[in-house]
PDB file of the backbone (N, CA, C, O) and the ligand in Angstrom, with CONECT records:
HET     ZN  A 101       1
ATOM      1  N   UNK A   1       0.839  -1.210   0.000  1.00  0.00           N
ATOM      2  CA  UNK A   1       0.000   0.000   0.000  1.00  0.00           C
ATOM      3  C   UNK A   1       0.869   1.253   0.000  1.00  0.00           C
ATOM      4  O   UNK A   1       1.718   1.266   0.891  1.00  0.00           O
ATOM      5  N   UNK A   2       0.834   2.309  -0.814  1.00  0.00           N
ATOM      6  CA  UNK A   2       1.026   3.608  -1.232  1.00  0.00           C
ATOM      7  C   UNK A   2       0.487   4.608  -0.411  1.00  0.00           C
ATOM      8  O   UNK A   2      -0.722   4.734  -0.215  1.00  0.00           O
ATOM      9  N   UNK A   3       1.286   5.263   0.033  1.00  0.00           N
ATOM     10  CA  UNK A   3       0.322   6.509   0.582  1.00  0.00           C
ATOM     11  C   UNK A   3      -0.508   7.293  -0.795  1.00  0.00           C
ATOM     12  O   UNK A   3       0.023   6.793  -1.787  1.00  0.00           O
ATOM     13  N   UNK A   4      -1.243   7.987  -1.113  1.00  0.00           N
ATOM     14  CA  UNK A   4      -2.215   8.605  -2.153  1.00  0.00           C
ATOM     15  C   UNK A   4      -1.283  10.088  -2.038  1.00  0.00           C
ATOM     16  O   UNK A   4      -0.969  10.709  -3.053  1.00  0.00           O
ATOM     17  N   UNK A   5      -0.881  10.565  -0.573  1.00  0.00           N
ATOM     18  CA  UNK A   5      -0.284  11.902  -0.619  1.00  0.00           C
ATOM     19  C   UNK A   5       1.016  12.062  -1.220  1.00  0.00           C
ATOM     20  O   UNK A   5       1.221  12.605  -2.306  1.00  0.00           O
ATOM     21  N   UNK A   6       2.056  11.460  -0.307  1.00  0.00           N
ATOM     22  CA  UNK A   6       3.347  11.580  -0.775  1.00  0.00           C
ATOM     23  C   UNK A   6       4.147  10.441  -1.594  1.00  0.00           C
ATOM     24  O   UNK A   6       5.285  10.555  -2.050  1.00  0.00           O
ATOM     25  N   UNK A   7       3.141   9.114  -1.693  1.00  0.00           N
ATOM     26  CA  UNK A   7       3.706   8.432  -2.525  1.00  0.00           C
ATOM     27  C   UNK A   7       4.754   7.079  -1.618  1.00  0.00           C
ATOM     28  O   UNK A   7       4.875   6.014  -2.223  1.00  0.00           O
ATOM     29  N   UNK A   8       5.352   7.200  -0.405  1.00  0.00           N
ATOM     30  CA  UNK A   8       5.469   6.434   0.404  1.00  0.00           C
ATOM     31  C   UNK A   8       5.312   5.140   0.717  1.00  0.00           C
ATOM     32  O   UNK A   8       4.131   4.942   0.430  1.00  0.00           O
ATOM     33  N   UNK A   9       5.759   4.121   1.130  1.00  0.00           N
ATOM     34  CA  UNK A   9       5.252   2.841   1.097  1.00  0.00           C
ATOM     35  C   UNK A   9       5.397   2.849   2.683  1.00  0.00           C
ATOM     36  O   UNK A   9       4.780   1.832   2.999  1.00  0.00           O
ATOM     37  N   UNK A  10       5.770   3.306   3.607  1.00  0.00           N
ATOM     38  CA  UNK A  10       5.771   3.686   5.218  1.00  0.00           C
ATOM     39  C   UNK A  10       4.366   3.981   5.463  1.00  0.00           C
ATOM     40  O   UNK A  10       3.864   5.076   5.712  1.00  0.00           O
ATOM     41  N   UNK A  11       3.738   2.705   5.343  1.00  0.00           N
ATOM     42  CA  UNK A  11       1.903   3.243   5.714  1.00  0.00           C
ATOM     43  C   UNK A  11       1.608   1.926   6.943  1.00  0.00           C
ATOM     44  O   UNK A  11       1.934   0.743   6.845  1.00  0.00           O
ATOM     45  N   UNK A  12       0.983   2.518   7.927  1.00  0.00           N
ATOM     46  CA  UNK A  12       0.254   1.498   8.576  1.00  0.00           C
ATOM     47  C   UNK A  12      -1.353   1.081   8.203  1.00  0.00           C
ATOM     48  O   UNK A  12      -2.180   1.797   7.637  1.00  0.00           O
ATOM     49  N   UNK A  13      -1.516  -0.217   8.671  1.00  0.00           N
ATOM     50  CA  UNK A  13      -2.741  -0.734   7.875  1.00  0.00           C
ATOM     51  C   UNK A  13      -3.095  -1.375   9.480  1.00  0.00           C
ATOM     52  O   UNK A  13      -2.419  -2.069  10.240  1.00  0.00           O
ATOM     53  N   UNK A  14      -4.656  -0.713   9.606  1.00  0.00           N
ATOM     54  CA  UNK A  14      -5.292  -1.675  10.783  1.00  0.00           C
ATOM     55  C   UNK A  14      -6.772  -1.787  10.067  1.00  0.00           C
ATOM     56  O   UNK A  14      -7.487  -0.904   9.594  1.00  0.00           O
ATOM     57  N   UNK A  15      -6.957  -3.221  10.168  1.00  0.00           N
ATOM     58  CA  UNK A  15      -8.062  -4.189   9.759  1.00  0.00           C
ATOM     59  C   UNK A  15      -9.211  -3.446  10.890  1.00  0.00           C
ATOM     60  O   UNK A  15      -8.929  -3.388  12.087  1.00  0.00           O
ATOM     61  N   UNK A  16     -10.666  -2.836  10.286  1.00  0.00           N
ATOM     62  CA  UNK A  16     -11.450  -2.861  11.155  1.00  0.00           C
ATOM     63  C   UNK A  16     -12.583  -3.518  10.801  1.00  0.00           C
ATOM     64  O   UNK A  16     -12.498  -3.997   9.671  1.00  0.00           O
ATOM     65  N   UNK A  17     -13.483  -3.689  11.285  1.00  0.00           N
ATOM     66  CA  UNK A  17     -14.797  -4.442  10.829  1.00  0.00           C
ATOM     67  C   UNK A  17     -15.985  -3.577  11.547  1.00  0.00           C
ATOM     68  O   UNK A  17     -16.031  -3.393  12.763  1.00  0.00           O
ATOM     69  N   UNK A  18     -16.825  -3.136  10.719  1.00  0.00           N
ATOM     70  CA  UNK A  18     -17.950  -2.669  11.109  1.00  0.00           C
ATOM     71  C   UNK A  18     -19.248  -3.715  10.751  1.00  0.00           C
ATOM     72  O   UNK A  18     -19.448  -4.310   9.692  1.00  0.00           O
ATOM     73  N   UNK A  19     -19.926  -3.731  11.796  1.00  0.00           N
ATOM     74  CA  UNK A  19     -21.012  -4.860  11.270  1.00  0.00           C
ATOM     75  C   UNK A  19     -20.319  -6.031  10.612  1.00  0.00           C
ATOM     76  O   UNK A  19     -19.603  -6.908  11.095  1.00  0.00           O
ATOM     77  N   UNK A  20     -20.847  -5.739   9.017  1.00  0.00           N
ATOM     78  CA  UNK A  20     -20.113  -6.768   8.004  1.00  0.00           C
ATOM     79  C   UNK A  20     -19.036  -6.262   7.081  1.00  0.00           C
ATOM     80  O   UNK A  20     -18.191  -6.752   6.332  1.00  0.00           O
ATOM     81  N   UNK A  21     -19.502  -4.867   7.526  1.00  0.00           N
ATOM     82  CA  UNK A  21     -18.324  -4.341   6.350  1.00  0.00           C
ATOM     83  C   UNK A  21     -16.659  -4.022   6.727  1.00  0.00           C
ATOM     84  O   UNK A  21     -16.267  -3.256   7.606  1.00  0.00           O
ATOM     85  N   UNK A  22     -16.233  -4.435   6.258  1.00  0.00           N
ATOM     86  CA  UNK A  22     -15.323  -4.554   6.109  1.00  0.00           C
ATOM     87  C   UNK A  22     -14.370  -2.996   5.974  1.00  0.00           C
ATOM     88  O   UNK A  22     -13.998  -3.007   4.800  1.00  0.00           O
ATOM     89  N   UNK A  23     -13.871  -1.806   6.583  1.00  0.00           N
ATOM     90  CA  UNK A  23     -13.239  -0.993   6.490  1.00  0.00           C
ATOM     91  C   UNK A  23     -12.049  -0.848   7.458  1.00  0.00           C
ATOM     92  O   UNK A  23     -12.007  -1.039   8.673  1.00  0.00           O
ATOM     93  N   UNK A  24     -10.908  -0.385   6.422  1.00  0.00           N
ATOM     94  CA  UNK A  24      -9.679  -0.151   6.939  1.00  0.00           C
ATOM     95  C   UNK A  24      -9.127   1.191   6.994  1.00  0.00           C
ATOM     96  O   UNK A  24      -9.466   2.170   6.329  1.00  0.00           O
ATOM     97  N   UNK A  25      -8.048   1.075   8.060  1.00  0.00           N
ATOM     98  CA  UNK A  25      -7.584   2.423   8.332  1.00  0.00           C
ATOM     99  C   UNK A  25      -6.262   2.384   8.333  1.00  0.00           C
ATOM    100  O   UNK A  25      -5.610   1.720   9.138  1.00  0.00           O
ATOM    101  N   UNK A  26      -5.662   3.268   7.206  1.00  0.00           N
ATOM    102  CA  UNK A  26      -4.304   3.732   6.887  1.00  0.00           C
ATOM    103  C   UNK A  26      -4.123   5.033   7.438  1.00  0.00           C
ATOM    104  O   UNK A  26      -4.909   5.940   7.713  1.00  0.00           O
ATOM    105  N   UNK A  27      -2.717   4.874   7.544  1.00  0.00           N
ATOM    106  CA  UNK A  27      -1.913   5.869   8.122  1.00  0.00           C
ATOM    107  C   UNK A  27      -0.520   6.399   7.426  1.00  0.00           C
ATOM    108  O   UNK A  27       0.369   5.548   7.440  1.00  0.00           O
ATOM    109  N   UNK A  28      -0.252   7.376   6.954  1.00  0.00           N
ATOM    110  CA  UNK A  28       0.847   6.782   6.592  1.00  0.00           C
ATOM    111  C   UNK A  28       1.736   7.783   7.575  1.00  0.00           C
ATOM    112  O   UNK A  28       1.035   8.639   8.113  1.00  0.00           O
ATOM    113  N   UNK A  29       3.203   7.841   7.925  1.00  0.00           N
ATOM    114  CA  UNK A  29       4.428   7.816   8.643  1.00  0.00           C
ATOM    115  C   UNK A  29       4.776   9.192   8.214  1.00  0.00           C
ATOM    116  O   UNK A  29       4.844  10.113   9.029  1.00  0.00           O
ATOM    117  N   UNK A  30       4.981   9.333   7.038  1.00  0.00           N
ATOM    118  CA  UNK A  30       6.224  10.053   6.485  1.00  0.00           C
ATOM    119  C   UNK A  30       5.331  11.535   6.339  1.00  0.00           C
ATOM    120  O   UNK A  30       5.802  12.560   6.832  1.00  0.00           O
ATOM    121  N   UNK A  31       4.241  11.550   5.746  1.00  0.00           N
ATOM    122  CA  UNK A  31       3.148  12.806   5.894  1.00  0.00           C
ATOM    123  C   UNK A  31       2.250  12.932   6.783  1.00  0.00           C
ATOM    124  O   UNK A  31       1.732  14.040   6.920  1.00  0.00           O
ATOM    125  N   UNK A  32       1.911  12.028   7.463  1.00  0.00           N
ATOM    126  CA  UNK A  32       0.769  11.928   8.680  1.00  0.00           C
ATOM    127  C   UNK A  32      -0.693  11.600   7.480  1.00  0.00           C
ATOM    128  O   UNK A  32      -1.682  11.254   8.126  1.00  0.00           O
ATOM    129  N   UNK A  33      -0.877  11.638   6.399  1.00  0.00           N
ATOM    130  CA  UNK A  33      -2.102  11.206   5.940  1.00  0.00           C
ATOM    131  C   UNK A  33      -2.623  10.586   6.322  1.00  0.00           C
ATOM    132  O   UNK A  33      -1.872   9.666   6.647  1.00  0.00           O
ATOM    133  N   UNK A  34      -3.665  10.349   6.603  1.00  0.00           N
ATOM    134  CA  UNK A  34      -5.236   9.381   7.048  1.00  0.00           C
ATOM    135  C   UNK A  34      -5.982   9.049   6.260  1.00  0.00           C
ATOM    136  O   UNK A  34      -6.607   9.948   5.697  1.00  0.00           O
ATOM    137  N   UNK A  35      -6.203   7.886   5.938  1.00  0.00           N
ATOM    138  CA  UNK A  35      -7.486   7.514   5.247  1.00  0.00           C
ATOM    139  C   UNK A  35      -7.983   6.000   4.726  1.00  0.00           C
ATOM    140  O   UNK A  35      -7.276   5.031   4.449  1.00  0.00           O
ATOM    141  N   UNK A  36      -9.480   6.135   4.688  1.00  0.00           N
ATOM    142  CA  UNK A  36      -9.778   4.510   5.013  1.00  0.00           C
ATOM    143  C   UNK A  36     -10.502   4.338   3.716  1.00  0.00           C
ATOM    144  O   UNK A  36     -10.916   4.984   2.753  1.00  0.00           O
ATOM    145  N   UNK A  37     -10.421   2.840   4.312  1.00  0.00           N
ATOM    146  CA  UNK A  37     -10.584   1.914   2.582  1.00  0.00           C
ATOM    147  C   UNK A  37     -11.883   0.966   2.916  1.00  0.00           C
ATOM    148  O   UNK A  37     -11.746   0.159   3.835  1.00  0.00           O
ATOM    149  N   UNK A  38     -13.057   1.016   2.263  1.00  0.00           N
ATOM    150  CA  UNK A  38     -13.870   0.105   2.372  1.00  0.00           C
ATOM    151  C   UNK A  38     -13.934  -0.600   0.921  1.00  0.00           C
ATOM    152  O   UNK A  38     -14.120  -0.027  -0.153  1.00  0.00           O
ATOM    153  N   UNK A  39     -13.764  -1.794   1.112  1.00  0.00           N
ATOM    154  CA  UNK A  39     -14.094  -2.953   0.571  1.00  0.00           C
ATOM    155  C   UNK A  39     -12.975  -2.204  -0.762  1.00  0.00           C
ATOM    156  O   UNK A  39     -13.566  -1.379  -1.459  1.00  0.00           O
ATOM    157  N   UNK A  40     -11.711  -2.404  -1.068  1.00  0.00           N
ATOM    158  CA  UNK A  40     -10.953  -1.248  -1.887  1.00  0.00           C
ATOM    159  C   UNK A  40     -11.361  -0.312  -2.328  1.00  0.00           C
ATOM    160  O   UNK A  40     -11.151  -0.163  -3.531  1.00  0.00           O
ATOM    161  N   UNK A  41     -12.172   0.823  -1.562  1.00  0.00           N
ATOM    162  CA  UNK A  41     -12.603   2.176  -2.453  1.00  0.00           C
ATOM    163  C   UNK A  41     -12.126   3.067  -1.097  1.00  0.00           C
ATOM    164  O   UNK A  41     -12.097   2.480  -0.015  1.00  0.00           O
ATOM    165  N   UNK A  42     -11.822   4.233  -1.162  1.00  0.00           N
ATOM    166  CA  UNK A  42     -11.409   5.091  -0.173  1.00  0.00           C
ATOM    167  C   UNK A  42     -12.190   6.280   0.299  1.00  0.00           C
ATOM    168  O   UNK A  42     -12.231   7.458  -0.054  1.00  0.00           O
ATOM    169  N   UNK A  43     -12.906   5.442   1.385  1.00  0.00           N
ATOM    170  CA  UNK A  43     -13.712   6.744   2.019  1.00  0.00           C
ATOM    171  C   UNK A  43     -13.367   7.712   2.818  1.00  0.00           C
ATOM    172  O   UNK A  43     -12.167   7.868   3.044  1.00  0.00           O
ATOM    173  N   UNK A  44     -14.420   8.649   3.474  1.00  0.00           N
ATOM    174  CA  UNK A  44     -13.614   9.912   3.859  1.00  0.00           C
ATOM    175  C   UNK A  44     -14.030   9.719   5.291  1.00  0.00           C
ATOM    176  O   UNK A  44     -14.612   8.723   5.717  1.00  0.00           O
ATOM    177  N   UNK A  45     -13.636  10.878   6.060  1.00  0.00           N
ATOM    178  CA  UNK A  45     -13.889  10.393   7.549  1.00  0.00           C
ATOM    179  C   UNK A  45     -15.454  10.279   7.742  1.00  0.00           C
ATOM    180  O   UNK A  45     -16.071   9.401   8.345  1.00  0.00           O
ATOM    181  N   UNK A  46     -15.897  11.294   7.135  1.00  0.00           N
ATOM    182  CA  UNK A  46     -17.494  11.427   6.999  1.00  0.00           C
ATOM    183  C   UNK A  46     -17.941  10.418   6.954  1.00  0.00           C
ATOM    184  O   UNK A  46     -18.515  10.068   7.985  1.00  0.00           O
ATOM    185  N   UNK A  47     -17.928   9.470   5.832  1.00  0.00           N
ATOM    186  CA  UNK A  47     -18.993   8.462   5.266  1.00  0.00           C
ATOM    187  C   UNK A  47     -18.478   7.317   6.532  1.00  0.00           C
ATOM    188  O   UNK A  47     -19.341   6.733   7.189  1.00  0.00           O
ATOM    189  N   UNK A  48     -17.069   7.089   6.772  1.00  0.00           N
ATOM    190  CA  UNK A  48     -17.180   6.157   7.871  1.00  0.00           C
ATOM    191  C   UNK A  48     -18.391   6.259   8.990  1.00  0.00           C
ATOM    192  O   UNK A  48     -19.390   5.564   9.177  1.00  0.00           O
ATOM    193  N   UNK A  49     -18.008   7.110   9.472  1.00  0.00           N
ATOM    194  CA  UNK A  49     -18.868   7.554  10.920  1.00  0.00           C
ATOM    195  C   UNK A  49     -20.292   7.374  10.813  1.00  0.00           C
ATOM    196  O   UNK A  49     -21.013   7.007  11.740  1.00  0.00           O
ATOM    197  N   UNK A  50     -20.759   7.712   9.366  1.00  0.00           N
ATOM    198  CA  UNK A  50     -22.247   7.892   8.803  1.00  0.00           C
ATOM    199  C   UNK A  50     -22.471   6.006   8.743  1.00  0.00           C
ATOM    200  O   UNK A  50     -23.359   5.385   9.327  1.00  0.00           O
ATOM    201  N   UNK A  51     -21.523   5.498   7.979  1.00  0.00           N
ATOM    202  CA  UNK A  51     -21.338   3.428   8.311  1.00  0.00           C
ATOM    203  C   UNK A  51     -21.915   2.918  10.191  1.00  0.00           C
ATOM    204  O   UNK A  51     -22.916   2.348  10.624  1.00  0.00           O
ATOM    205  N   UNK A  52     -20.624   3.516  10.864  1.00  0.00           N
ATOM    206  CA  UNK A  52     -20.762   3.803  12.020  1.00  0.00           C
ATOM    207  C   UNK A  52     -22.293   3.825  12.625  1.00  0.00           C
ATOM    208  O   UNK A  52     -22.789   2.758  12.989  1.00  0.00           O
ATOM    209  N   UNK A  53     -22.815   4.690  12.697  1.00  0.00           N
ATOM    210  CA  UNK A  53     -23.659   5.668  12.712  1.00  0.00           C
ATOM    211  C   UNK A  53     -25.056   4.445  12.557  1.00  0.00           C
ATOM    212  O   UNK A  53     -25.889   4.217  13.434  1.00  0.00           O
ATOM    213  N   UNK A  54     -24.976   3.775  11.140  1.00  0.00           N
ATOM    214  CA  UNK A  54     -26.331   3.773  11.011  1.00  0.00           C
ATOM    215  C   UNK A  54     -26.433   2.182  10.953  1.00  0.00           C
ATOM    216  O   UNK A  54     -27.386   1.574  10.467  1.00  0.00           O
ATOM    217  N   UNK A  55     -25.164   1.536  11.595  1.00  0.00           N
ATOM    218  CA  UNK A  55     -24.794   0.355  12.037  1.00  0.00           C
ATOM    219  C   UNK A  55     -25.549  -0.187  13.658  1.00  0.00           C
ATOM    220  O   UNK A  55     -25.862  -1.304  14.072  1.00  0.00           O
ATOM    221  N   UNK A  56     -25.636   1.152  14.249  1.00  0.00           N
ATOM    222  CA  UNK A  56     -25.862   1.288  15.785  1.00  0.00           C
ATOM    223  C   UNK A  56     -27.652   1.655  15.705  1.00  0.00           C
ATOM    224  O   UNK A  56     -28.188   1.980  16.764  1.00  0.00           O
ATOM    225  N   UNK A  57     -28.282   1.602  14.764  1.00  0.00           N
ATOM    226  CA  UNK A  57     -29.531   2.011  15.240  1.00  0.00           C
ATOM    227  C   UNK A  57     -30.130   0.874  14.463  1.00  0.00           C
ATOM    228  O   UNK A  57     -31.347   0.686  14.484  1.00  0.00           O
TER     229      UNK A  57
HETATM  230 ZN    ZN A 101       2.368  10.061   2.975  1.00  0.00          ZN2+
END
């Protein structure tokens, strides 16, 4: 995995699971970028939380 910002391969990867879905959270080292991956597409902090969100009701 690539960071998207600086191009980097210094990224951390933690496996999360919501419900069933499946979303991950990168990090990368070298720029501080953030950002998560559901099912390989890259969502934003928003739409997680909104996953989150409508998982719990
Ligand atoms: Zn980076």
């Amino acid at each position: 995995m690539k960071c998207p910002q600086c191009g980097a391969e210094d990224v951390i990867e933690i496996k999360n699971k919501v419900e069933d879905i499946e979303i991950d959270f990168f990090s990368c080292h070298r720029c501080e970028e953030k950002w998560w991956d559901r099912s390989g597409e890259s969502v934003s902090l928003r739409e997680v939380l909104d996953i989150v969100r409508k998982s719990k009701s």
